[in-house]
N, C-alpha and C positions, 0 to 999 in steps of 0.2 A: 504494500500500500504506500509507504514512502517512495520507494522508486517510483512507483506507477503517479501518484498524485505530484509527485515533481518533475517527472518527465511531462507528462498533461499539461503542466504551468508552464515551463519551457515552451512547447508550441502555442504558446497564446492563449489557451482554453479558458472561457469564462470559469467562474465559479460556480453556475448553471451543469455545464458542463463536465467538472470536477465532483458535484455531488449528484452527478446523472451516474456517474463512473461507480461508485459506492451503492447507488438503487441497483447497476446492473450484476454489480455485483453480489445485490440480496435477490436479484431474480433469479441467478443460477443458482443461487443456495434451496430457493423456495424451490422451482424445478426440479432440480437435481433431486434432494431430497427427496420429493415424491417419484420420482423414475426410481431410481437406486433403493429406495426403503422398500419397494415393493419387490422391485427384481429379487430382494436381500433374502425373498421369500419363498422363492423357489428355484434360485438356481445357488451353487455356493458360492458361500463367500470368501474363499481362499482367493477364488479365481477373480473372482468382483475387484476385491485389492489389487489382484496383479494390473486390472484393466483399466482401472481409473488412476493409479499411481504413475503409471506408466504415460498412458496420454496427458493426466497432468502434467508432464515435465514435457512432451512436446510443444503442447500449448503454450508454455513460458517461453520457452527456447524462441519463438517466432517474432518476439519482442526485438530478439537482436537485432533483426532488418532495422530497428527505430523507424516504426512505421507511423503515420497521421494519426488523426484522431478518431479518425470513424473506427480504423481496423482497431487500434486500443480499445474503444469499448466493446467493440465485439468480442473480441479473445477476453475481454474480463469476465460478459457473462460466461463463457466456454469455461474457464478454468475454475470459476467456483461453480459449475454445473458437475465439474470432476471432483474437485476436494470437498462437496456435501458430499459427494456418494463416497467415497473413502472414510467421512467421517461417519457417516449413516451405518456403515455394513461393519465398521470396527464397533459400534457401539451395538448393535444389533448379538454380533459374535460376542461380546463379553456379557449384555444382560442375558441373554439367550443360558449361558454356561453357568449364571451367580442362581445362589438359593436366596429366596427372599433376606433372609438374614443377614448376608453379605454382598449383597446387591449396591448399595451403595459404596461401600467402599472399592469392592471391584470397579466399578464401570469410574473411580477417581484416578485410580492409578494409570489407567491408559488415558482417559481428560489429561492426566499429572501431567503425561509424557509428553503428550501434544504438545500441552502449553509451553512446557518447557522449551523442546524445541523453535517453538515461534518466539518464544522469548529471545534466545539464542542468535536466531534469525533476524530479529527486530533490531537488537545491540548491532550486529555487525552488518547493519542495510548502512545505516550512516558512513561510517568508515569507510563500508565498500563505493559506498556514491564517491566519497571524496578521492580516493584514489585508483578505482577502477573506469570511473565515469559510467554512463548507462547502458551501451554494448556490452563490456565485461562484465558487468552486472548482474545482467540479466542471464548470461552465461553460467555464472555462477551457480544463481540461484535454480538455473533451469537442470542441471547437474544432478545438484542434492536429493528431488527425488527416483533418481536412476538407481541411486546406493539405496535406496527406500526399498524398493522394488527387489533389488538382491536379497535384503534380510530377511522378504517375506516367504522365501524360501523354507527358514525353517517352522515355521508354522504347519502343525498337522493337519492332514488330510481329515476331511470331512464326511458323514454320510450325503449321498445325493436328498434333498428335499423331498418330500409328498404333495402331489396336487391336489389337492381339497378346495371344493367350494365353499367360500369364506364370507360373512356377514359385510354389509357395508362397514367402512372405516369410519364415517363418520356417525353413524347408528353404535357403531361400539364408544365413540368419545362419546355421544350422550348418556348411554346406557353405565359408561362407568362413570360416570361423573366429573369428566375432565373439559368439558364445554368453556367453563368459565377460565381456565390452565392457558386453553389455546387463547381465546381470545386477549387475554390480558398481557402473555406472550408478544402477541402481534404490538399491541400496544408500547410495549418495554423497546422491544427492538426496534420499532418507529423511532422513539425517541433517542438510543442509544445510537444508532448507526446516523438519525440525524445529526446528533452532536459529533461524532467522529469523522462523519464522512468529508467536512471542510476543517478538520484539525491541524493536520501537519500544515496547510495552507495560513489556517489563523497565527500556528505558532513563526514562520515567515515570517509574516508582516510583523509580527515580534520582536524579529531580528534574532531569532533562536538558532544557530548552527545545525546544519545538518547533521554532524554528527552528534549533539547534543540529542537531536529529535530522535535517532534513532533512540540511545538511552532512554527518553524519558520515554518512550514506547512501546521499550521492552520492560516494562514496570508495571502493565497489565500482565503479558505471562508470566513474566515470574513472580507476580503474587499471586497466580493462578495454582501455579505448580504448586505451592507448600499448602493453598488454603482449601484447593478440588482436593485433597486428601485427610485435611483437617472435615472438612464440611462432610467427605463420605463418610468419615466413624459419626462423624457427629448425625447426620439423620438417619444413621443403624442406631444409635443410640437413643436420640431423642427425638426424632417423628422425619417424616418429609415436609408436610407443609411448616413445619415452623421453621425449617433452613430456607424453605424458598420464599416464603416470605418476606424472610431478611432482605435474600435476592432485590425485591420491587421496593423493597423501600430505599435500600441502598444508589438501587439508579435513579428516583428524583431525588436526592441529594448529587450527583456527578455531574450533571452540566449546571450546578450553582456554583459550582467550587470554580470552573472557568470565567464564571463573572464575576467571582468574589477575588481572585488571586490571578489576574491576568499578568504572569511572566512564569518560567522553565519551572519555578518551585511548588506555582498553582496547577503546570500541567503534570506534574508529577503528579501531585496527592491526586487527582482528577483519576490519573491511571488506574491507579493503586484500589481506588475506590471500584472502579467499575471493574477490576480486578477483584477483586470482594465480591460485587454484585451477581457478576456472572457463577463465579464457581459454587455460589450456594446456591444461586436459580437452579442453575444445570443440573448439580448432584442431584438435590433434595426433586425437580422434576421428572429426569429420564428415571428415578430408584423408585417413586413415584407412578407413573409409566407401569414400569415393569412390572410391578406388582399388580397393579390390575387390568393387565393384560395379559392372554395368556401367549407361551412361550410362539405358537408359531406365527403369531400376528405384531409381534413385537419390532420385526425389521420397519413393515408398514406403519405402524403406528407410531414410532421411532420416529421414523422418518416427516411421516405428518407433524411430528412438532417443528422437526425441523426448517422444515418448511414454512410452518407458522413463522417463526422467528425469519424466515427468506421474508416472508409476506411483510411485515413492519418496515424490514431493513430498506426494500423496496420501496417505499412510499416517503419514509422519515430523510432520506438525505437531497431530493428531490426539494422537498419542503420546504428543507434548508436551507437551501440555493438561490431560491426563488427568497424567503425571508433576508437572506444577509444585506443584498441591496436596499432594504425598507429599513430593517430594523438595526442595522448593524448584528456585530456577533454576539453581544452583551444580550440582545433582543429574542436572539434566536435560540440561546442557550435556556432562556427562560419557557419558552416556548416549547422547548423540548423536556424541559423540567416537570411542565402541566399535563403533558402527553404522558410520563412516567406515573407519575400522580393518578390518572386516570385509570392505568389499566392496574394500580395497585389499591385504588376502588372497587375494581369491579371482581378482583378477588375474595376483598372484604366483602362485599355486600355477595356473590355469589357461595361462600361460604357459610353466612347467615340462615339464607334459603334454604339451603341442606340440612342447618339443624332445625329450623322451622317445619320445614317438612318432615323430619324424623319423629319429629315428635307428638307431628297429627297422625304418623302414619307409622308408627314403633314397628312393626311387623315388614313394612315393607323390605 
């Protein structure tokens, strides 16, 4: 995302334009998601990894021409239409394998792992900007997952799937009670991906160093890394929805902290924070998820969140785009604050109704 949203500034790209790049981005996630969750279902997913890890790194690699601005947004949805489904069918294989009891903590250590490496990723984009410039770059990065693809070598064989005629996906979120999950979902990720998707650009006109940006960048995944594993004992231990709760409230608190501390040490804590947010949404939802869902619809329904979270990502950086010329970025961050706020409403009040209704209806 630093490389891509500073190469886009380079060719002149509105800021319209740069938060288009971020919606196209959550529309491959939303797509992907739903193609790959379902595929997760019937065909294996050893093989699924090999196949999206793989075409992921061609899709990067195609950067190096440094091509215009049309082909950049095109290959952006492409490549997060490959890294949901990588991230869909790794998360499918791990809830798939966990017993309800260690269900969360499983599906953190591989969250952990991710994070980790994007944290990783994120530290040495600045650096590499600085001294590779944007061909080698993208070289690089397009590399990394080649060796990905080697290691998933040793991952064990799987039995083939069963084709079974399956309940609609969406008749199963209502039936298990996750209606209110998705949609507030959508909302969080509106908000979050609006406040991020013109960030690296806000920190710019800062005067913040590119390698700085990378740093303070990578201070979402590596607080991801230690707290997606704190946060999975913790909703084995003490519930799902009280970790993901945390989740929603912690993201309208993150785009105030950019209004409150506009310089390198407000974007920091900003990170850090939505760093928090995400990894107790995530845990405490897919462990969440998985428990009420049963084992072979879990790829799909997986992936339907994920998608959810495409669905927001989609609409909120779009939003934001269109707001920074009105409002400036102080306006916009607020704006994305109320949108947070919103869908952390609609969990309170849709959890309300659940026990309101339990209680006309104790048997049901």
């Amino acid at each position: 995302m630093l490389f891509v949203q500073l190469y886009m500034k380079s060719l002149g790209a509105s800021t319209v334009l740069i938060g288009l790049l971020a919606s196209l981005n959550a529309a491959g996630t939303l797509f992907g998601s739903l193609f790959w969750g379902g595929v997760a279902d019937r065909f294996r997913r050893r093989l699924l990894l090999f196949i999206t890890t793989a075409t992921f790194s061609a899709a990067i690699l195609t950067l190096m021409l440094l091509p215009g601005i049309e082909t950049v947004l095109v290959t952006a949805f492409i490549r997060f239409f490959l890294f949901a489904g990588f991230g869909t069918v790794m998360l499918a294989i791990v809830s798939g394998a966990s017993t309800q009891a260690r269900r969360g903590k499983n599906v953190s250590y591989v969250s952990s792992a991710r994070a980790f490496g994007i944290a990783l990723g994120s530290m040495a984009a600045g650096f590499a900007l600085e001294w590779l410039g944007f061909r080698y770059g993208f070289l690089l990065i397009g590399i990394l997952p080649v060796v990905g693809t080697l290691i998933l070598l040793k991952l064990p064989r799987e039995p083939a799937p069963r084709f079974e005629r399956q309940r609609g996906s969406l008749k199963m979120i209502h039936s298990a009670g996750l209606t209110d999950l998705y949609i507030a979902t959508i909302l969080r990720q509106m908000a979050v991906f609006g406040t991020f998707g013109l960030l690296y650009v806000y920190m710019d006109s800062l005067a913040i160093p590119a390698w700085l940006m990378g740093v303070v960048g990578s201070l979402n995944m590596l607080t991801q890394t230690g707290a997606l594993i704190l946060f999975g004992r913790w909703a084995d231990r003490f519930g799902r929805r009280r970790i993901f709760m945390l989740g929603f409230g912690l993201s309208v608190l993150t785009p105030c902290l950019f209004v409150l501390f506009p310089s390198a040490g407000g974007m920091a804590l900003g990170y850090v924070t939505v760093g928090l947010s995400f990894s107790s949404l995530y845990i405490g939802s897919t462990a969440h998820i998985g428990d009420r869902v049963p084992q072979e619809r879990q790829g799909t329904l997986l992936g339907l969140y994920e998608s959810s979270r495409g669905l927001g990502g989609l609409f909120g950086p779009i939003l934001a785009g269109v707001l920074v010329p009105v409002t400036g970025y102080p306006g916009m961050f607020l704006a994305m604050a109320g949108i947070a706020l919103l869908g952390l409403l609609v969990m309170v009040i849709g959890n309300r109704l659940r026990i309101t209704a339990s209680q006309r209806h104790p048997t049901a």
